[in-house]
C-alpha positions in Angstrom: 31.9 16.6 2.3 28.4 18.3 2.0 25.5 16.4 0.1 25.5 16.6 -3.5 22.1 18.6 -4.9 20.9 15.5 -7.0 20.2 14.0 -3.4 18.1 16.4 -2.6 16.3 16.3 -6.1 15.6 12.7 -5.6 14.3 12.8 -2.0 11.7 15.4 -2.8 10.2 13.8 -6.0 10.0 10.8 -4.0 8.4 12.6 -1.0 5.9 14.3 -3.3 4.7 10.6 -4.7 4.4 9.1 -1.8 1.7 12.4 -0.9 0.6 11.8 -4.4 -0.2 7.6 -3.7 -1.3 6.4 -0.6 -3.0 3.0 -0.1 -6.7 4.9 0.4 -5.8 5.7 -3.9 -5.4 1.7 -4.7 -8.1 0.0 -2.1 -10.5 3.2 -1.9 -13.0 3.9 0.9 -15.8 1.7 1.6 -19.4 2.4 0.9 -22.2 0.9 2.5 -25.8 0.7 0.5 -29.0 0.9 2.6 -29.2 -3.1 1.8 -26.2 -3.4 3.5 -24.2 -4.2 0.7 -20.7 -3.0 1.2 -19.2 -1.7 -1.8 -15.2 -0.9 -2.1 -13.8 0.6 -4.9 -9.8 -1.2 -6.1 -7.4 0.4 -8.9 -4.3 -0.1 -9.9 -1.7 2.5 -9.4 1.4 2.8 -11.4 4.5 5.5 -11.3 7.2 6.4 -12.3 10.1 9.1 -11.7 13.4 10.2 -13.2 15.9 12.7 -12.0 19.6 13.6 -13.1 21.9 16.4 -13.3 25.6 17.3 -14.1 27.8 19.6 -12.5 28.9 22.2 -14.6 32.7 23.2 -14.5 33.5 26.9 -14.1 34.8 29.0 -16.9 37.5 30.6 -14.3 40.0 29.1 -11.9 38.2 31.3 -9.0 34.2 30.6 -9.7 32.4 28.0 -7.4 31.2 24.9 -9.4 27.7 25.1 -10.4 25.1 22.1 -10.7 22.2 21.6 -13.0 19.3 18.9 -12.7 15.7 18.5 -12.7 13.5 15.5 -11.4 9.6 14.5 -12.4 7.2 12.0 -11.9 4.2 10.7 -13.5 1.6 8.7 -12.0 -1.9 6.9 -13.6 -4.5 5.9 -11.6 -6.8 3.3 -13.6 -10.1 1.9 -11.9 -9.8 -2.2 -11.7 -13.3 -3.3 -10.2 -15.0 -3.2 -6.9 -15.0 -5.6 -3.9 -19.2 -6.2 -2.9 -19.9 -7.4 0.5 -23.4 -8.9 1.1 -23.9 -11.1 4.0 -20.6 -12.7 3.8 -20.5 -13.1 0.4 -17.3 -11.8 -0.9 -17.0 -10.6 -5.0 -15.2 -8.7 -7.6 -16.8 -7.0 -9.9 -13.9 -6.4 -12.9 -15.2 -2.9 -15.4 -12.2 -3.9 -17.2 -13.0 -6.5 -20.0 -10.6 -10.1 -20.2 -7.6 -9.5 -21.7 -7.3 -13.3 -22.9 -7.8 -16.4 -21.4 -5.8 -16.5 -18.7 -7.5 -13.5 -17.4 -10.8 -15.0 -17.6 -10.3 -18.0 -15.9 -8.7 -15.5 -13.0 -12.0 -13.6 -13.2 -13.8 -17.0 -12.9 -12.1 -18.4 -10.3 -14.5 -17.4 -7.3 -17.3 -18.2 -8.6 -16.2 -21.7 -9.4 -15.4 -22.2 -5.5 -18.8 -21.1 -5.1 -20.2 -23.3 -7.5 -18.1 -26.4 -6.0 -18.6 -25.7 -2.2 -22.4 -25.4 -2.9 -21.9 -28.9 -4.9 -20.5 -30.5 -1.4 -23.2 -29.1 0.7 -25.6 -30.0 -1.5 -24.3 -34.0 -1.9 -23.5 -33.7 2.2 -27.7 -32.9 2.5 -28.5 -35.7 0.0 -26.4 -38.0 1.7 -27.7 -37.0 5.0 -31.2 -37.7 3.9 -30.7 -41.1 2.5 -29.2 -42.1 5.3 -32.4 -40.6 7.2 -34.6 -42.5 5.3 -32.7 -45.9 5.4 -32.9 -45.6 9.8 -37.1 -45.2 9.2 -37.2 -48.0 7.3 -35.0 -49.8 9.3 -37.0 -49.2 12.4 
């Protein structure tokens, strides 16, 4: 039995979004700023296709059945923020506003690890330098 045309349909919409989407569209190309600051650009991607068709009996008993069909696709590409790089220091930069409050505290969340690991070094130096100063007078 030969393949049926909707195959066909469906295998070159989906070959023609996967030229259309590739992961270079969602996590773009890096850019490096005479700082040093590297700068990489992140959307979100999202798509869709449909295809269907019918085959169409013949009007006479000697005609070859026909088929009839179509596919399309759409595809939105929105901007979501940017990854910045500077000197190990990892951030996202969102140029979409909070949704709610979920998404803000998402948004927040690295720079409240930031906030609490500089919190630890800072009571590890504090500590350290008490217990400096207790050996000198010690001594």
């Amino acid at each position: 039995m030969s393949e049926h045309p909707i195959n066909g349909l469906m295998d070159t919409t989906l070959e023609k979004i996967k030229q259309m989407v590739d992961v270079n569209t969602i996590i773009g190309n890096p850019i490096t700023s005479p700082d040093g600051t590297v700068i990489i650009p992140v959307s979100k991607v999202s798509y869709g296709f449909a295809s269907g068709g019918s085959d169409i009996r013949p009007k006479t008993a000697n005609a070859q059945p026909a088929f009839g069909g179509g596919s399309g696709a759409g595809v939105t590409i929105r901007p979501v923020g940017f990854l910045s790089i500077y000197k190990g220091d990892v951030k996202f930069i969102s140029v979409d506003k909070y949704d709610g409050p979920v998404d803000r505290v998402v948004g927040m969340v690295p720079e409240m690890f930031d906030k609490v690991k500089e919190l630890f070094s800072k009571d590890k130096k504090e500590a350290k330098e008490a217990a400096e100063i207790a050996d000198d007078e010690i001594f």
